[in-house]
N, C-alpha and C positions, 0 to 999 in steps of 0.2 A: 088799355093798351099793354101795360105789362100781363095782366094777368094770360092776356093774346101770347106774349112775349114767353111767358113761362108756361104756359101750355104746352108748346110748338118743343120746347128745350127737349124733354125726354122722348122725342120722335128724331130727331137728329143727332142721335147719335147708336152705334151698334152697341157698346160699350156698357155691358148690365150693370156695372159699379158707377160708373155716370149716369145714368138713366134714374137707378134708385134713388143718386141722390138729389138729381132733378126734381125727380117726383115728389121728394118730401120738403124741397124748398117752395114748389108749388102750394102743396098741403098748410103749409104752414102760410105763407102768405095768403093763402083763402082763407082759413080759421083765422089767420090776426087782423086783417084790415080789410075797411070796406071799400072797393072800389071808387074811384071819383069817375065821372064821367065827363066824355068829351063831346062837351057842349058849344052852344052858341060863341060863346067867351072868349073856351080855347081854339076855337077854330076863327079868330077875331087875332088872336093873340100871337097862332101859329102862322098866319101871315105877314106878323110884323118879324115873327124869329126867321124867317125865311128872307127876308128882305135882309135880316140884319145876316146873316150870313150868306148873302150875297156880297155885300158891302165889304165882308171879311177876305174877299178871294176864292170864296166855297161854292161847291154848289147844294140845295138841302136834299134832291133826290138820293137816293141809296140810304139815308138816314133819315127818312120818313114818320118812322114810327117813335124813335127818339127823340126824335123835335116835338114831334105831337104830345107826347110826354111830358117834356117841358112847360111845352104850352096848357098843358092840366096844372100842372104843379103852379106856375104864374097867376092864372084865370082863379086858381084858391087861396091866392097869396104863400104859395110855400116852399120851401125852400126846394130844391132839385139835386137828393144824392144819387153820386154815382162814382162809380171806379174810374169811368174814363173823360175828368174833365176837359181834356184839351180839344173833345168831341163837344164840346160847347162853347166855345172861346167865341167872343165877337157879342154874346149874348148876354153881356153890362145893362146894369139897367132895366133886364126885363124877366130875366129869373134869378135868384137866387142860387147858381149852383157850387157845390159844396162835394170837395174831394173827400173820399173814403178808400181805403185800402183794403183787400178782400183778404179775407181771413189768413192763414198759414193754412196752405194745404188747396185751398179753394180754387176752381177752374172753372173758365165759363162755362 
């Protein structure tokens, strides 16, 4: 899912100095880690994260691939960083997810 996620980044936008450095955040994240896959489990998992963010007042469509994410990260016991936790709020209990702040400089 991310690596879906970061693929897609250096196509969306015009901008050759974002683009480049899309492209190398890609590179790098293929070279350092190996994909988990979205299995049985997560898509087990990803039903209950969607139910829980129903409960929250949300709805999970528009943030599909994210949730699914999570629901990888769960399904392998581990933790779920990210820049934008309040994009998982409600989800107690079922992943791990853990604020990070993007570099100085950094743009989605």
């Amino acid at each position: 899912m991310t690596l879906g996620e970061l693929s897609d980044a250096p196509h969306a936008t015009a901008d050759p100095i974002k683009r480049a450095r899309r492209i190398a955040v890609l590179q790098h994240v293929e070279a350092t880690f190996d994909p988990l896959p979205y299995d049985a489990e997560a898509a087990r998992i990803y039903g209950q994260i969607c139910a829980a963010v129903r409960s929250s007042g949300r709805q999970p469509r528009g943030r599909v691939a994210d949730l699914m994410i999570a629901a990888i990260a769960a399904g392998n016991g581990l933790p779920l960083y990210t820049t934008n936790p309040k994009d998982f709020a409600g989800l107690d209990g079922i992943v791990d997810v853990v604020a990070v702040s993007r570099p100085p400089g950094a743009t989605a």
